[in-house]
DRENGU-52861 format. One record per atom (N, C-alpha, C, O): x, y, z. Coordinates in pm, whole numbers, padded with zeros to 5 digits, always signed. Layout:
# residues N
XYZ...
//
This chain:
# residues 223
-04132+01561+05652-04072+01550+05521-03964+01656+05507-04001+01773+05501-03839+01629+05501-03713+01748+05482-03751+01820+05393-03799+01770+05291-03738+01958+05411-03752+02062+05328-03923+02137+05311-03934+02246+05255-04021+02080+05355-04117+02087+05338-04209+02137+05451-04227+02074+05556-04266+02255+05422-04281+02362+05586-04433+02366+05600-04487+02332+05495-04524+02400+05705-04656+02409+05659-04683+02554+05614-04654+02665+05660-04763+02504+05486-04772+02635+05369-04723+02587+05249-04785+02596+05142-04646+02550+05259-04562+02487+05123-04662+02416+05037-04743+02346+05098-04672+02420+04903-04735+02353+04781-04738+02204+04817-04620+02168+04820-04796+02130+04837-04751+01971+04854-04699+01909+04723-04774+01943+04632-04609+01838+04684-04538+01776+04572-04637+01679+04480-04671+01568+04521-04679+01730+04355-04736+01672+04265-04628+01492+04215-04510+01460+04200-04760+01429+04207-04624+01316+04169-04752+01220+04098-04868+01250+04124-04730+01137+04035-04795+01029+03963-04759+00890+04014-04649+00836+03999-04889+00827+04091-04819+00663+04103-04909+00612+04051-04995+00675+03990-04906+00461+04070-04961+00360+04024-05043+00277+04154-04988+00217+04247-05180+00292+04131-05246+00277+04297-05325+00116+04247-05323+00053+04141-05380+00095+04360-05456-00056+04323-05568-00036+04250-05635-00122+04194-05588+00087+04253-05768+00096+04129-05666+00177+03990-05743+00207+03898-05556+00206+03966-05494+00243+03843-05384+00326+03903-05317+00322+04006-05395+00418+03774-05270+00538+03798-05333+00654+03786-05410+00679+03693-05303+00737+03886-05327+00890+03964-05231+00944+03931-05124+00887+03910-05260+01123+03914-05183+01201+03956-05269+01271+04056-05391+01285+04058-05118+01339+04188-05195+01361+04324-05287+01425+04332-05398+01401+04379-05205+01588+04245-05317+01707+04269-05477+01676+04211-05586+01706+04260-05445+01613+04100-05582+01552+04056-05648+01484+04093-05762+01486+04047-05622+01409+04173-05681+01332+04252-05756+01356+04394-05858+01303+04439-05667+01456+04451-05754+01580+04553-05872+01637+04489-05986+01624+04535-05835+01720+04350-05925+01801+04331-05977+01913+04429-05899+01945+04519-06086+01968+04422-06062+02057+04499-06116+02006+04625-06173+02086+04699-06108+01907+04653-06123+01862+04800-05957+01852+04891-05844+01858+04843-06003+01833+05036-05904+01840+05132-05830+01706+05121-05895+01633+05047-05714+01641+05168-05666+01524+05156-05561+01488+05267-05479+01564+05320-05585+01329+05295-05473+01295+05378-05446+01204+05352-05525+01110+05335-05265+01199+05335-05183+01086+05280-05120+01031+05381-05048+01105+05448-05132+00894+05416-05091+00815+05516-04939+00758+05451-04932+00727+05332-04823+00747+05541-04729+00632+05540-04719+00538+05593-04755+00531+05710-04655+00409+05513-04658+00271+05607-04540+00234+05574-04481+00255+05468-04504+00178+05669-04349+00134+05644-04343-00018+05551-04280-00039+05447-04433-00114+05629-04490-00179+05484-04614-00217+05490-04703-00155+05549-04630-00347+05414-04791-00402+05426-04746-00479+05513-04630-00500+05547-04883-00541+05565-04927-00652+05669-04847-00577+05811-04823-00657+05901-04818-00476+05827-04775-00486+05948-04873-00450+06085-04966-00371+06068-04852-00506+06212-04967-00518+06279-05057-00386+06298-05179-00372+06307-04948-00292+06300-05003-00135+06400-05046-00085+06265-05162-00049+06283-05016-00065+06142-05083-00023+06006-05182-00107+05968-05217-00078+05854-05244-00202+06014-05344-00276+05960-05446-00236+06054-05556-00217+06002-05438-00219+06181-05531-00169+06274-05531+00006+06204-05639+00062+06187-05446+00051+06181-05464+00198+06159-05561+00217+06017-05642+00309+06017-05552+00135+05909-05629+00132+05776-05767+00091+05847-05855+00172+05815-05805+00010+05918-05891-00039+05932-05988+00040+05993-06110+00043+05975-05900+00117+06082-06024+00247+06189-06026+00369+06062-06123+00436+06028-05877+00374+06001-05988+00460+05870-06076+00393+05763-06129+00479+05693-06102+00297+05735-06155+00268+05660-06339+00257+05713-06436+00259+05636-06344+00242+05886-06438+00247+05946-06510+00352+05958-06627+00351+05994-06411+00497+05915-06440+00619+05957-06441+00703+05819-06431+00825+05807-06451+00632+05747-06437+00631+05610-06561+00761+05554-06540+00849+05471-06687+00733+05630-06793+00827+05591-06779+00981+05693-06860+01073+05677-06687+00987+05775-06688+01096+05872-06584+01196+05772-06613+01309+05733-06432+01108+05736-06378+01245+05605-06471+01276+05501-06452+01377+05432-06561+01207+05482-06637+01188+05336-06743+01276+05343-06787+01317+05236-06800+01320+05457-06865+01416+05520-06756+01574+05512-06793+01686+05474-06655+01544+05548-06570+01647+05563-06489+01731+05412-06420+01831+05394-06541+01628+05335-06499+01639+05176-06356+01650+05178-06282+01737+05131-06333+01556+05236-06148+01475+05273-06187+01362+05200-06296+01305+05189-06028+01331+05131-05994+01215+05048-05916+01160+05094-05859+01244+05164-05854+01040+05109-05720+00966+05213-05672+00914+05107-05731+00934+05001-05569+00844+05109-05488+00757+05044-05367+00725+05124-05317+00797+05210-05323+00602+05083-05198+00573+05176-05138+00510+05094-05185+00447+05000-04979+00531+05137-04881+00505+05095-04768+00395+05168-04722+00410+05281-04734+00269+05064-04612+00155+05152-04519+00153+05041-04527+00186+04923-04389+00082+05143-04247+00109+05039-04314+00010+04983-04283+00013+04864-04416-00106+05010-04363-00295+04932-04441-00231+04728-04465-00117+04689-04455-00365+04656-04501-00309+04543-04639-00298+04528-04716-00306+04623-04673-00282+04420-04819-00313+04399-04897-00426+04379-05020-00437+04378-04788-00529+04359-04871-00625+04336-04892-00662+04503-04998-00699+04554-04802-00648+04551-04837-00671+04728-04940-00584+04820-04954-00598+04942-04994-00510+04754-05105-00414+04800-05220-00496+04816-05296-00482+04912-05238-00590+04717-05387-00594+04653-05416-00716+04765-05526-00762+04731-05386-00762+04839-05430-00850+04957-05456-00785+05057-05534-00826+05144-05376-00637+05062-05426-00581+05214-05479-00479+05167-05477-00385+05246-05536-00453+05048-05635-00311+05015-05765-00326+05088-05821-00216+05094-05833-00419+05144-05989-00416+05146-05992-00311+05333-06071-00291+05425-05864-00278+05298-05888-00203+05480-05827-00100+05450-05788-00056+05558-05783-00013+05346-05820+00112+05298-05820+00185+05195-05834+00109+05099-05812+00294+05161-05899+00372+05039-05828+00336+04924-05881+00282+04827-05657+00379+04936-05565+00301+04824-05429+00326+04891-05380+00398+04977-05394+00225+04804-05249+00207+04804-05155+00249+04694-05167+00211+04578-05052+00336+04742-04952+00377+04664-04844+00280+04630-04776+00228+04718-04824+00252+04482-04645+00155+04501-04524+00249+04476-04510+00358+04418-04462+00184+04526-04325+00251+04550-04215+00147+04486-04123+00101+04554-04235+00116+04357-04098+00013+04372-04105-00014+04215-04217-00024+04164-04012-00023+04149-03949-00031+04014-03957+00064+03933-03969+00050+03811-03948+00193+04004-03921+00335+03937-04069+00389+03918-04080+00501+03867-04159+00336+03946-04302+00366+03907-04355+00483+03970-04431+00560+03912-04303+00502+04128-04316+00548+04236-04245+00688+04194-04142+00656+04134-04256+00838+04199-04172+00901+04152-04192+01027+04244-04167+01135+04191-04234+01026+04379-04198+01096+04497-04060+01108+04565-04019+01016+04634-03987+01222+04546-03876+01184+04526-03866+01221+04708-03749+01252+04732-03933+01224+04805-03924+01228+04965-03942+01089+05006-03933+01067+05127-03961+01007+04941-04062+00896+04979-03917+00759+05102-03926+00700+05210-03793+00775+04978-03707+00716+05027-03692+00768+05166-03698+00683+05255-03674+00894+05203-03598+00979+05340-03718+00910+05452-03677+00872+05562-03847+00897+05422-03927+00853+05540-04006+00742+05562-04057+00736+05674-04027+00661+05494-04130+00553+05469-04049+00477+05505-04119+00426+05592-03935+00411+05514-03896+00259+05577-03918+00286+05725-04023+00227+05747-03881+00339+05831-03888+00333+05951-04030+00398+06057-04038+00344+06167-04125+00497+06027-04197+00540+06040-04322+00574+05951-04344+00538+05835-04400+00652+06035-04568+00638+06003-04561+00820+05976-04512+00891+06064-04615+00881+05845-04654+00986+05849-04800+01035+05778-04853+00993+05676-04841+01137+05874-04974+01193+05877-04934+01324+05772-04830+01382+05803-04996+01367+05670-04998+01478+05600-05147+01531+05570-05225+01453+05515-05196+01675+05609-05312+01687+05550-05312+01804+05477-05290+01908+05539-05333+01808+05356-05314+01925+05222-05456+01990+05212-05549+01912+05191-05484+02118+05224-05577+02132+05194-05594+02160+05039-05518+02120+04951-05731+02252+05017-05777+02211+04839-05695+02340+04798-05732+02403+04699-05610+02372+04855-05542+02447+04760-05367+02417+04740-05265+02477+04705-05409+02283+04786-05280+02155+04768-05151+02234+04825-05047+02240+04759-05166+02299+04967-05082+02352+05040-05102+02257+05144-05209+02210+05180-04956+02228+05203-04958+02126+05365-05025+02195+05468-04990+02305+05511-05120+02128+05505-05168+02228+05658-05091+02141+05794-05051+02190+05899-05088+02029+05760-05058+01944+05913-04962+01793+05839-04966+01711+05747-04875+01840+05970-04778+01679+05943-04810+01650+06047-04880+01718+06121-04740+01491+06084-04778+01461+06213-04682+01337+06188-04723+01265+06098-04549+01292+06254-04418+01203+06242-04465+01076+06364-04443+01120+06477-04512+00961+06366-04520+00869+06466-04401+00760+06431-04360+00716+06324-04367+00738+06556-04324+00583+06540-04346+00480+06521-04456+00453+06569-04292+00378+06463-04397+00229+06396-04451+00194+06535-04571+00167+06531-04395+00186+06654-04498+00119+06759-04605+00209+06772-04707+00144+06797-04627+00331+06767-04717+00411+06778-04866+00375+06691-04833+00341+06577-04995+00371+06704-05056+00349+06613-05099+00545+06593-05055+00623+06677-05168+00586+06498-05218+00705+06445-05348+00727+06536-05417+00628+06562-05383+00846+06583-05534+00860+06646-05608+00934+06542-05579+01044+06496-05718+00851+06509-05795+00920+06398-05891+00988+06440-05963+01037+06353-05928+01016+06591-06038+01105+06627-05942+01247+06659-06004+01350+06683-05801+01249+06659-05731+01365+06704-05750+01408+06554-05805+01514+06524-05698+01313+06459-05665+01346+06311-05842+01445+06271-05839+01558+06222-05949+01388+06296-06073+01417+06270-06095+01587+06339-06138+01693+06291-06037+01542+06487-06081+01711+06522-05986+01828+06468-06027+01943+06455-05835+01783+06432-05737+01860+06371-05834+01979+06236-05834+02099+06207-05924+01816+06174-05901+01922+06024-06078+01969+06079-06123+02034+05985-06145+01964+06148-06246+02045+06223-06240+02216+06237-06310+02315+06214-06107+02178+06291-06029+02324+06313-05964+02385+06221-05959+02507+06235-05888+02320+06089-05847+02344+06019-05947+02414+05911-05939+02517+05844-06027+02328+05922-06162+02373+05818-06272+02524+05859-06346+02599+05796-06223+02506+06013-06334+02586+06057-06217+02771+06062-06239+02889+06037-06120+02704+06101-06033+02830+06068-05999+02884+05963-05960+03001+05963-06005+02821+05866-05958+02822+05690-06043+02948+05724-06004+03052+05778-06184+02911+05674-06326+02991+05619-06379+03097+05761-06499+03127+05763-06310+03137+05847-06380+03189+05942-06233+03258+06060-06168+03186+06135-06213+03400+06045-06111+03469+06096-06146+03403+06271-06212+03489+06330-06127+03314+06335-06055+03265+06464-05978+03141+06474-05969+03067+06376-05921+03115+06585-05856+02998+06640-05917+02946+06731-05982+03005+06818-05895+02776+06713-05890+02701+06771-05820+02696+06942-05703+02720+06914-05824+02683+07060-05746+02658+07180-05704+02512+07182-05719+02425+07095-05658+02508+07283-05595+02343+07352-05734+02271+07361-05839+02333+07380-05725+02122+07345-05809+02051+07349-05941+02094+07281-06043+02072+07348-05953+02139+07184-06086+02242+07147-06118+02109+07113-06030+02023+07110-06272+02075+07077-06380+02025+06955-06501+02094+06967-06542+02167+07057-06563+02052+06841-06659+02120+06762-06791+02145+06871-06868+02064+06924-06783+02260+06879-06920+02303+06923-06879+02408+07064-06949+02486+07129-06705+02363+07078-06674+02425+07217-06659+02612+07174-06707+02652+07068-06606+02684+07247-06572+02841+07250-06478+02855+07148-06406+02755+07139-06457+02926+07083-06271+02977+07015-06248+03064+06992-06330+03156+06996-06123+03078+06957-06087+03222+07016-06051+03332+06904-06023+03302+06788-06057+03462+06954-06055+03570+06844-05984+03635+06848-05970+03700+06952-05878+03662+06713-05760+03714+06722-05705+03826+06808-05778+03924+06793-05606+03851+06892-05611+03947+06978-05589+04059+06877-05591+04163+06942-05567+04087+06744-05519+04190+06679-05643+04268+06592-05646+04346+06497-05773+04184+06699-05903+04206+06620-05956+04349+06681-05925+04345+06800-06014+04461+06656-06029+04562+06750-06162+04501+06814-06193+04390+06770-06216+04539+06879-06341+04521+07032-06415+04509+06897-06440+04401+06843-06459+04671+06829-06574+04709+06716-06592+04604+06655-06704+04553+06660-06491+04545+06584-06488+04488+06489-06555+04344+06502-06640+04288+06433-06464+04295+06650-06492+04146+06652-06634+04132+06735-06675+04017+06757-06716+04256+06788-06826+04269+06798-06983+04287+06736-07098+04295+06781-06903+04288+06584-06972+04299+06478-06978+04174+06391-07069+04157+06310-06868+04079+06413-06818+03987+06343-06920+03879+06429-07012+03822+06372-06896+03864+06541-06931+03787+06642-07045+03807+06694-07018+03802+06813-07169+03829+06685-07243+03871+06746-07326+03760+06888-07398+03789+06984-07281+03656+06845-07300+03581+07009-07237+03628+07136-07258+03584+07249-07142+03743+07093-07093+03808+07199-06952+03733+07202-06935+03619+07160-06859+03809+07254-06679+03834+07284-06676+03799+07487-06710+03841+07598-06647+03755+07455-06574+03779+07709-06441+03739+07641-06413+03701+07527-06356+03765+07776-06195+03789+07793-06209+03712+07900-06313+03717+07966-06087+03612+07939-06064+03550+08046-05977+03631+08138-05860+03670+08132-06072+03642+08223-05930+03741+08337-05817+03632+08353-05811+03509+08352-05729+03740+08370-05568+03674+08370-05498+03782+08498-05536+03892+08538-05371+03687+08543-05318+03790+08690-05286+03977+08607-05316+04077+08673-05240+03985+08497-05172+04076+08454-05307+04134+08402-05287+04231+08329-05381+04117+08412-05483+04216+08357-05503+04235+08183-05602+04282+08126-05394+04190+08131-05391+04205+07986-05531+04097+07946-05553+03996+08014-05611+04133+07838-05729+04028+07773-05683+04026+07667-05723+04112+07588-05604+03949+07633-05608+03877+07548-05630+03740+07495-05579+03695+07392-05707+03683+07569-05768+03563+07571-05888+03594+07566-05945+03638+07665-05947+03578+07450-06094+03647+07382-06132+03493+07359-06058+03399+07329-06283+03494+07383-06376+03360+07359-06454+03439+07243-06442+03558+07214-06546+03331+07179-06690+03351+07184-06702+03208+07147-06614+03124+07166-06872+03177+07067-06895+03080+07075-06885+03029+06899-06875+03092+06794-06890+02917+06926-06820+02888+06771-06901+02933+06689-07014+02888+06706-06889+03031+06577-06974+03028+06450-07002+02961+06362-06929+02871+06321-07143+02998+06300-07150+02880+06190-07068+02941+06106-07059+03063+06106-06964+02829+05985-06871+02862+05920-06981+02802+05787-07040+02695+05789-06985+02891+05693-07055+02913+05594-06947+02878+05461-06972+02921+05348-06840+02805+05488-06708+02778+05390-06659+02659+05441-06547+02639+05396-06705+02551+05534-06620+02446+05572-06564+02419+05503-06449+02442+05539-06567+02369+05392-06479+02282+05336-06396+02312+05222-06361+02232+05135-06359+02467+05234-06297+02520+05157-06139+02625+05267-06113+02643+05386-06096+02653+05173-05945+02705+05260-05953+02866+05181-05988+02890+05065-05916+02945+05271-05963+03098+05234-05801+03159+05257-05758+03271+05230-05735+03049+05312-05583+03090+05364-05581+03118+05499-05468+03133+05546-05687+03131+05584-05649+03191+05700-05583+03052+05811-05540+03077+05924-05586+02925+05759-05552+02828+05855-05439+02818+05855-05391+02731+05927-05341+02911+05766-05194+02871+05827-05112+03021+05888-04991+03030+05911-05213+03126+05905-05183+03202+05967-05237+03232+06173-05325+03188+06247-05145+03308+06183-05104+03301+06335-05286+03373+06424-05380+03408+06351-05292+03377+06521-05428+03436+06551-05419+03616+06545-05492+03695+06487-05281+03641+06642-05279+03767+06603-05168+03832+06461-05079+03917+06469-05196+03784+06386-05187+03824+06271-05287+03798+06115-05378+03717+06098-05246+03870+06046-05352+03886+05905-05304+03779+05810-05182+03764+05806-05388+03689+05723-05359+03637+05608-05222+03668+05491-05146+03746+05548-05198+03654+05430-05125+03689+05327-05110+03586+05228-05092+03464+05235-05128+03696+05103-05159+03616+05003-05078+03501+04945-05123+03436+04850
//
């Protein structure tokens, strides 16, 4: 979305959905959220994509994630292809009043996930042939959630239950106190450790955002 960075406030806006009219932030509440784009209805690769969320429907719902999706066509054209997901946004006779909506929705598919403090944590730009992976989308906010409420990071390919890692700007004391399943360092040619494991903690805040998920590993929060 031009202009729009992760961290940034996500844009409050009011539409008109197939169960009524919403406004966004209210409609999050203080839960996490992800807003889907479709370029329109009925199209093949967005009807398979509503459908695996709508299948997976109890795994965000577990995660105290809300979805909604968004097509340029109107509302009255929603209401045949709603039964394959959560809702539909209209976009058409001024009703629609996202004023990004024109710059990206005719040609492509976008992934946004806001957490509950209605800041962007994750975009994600596909192409219409592309369909969306909702088990990548699932382990994203895993990490997102588990980093929010709990000072480490996530690695490459991480999921839930694997090692992660602890900020290198953490002292030994500290993250030995924090961590008590124990800290190892991956030897590396240069001898530097900064590739700190341990094993995942229980995060006692999943589903809340503390700020730490849009900051770097070796660096501190800010308010």
């Amino acid at each position: 979305m031009p202009g729009l960075l992760l961290g940034d406030v996500f844009p409050d806006f009011e539409a008109e959905t197939t169960v009524g009219k919403i406004k966004f932030h209210d409609f999050l509440g203080d839960s996490w959220g992800i807003l889907f784009s479709h370029p329109r209805d009925y199209t093949p690769v967005c009807t398979t994509e509503l459908g695996r969320a709508a299948k997976l429907s109890s795994e965000f719902s577990k995660r105290n994630v809300r979805m909604i999706a968004l097509s340029i066509d109107c509302l009255e054209d929603h209401y045949g292809w709603s039964k394959v997901l959560t809702y539909i946004l209209a976009n058409s006779g001024g009703r629609f009043k996202f004023k990004y909506s024109a710059e990206f929705l005719p040609d492509n598919g976008t992934v946004f996930i806001i957490g509950p403090d209605k800041k962007l944590k994750l975009s994600i730009l596909y192409p219409a042939t592309t369909g969306r992976n909702f088990d990548e989308l699932l382990r994203v906010i895993d990490s997102l959630q588990l980093t929010a409420g709990v000072r480490v990071a996530t690695p490459a390919d991480w999921k839930p239950g694997v090692c992660v890692m602890v900020p290198p700007s953490m002292p030994e004391e500290e993250a030995a106190s924090m961590f008590p399943a124990g800290v190892f360092s991956k030897e590396l040619p240069s001898g530097r450790k900064y590739l700190r494991y341990t094993p995942q903690p229980k995060d006692q805040s999943k589903h809340t955002d503390t700020g730490n998920s849009q900051t770097e590993p070796g660096t501190t929060s800010q308010p």
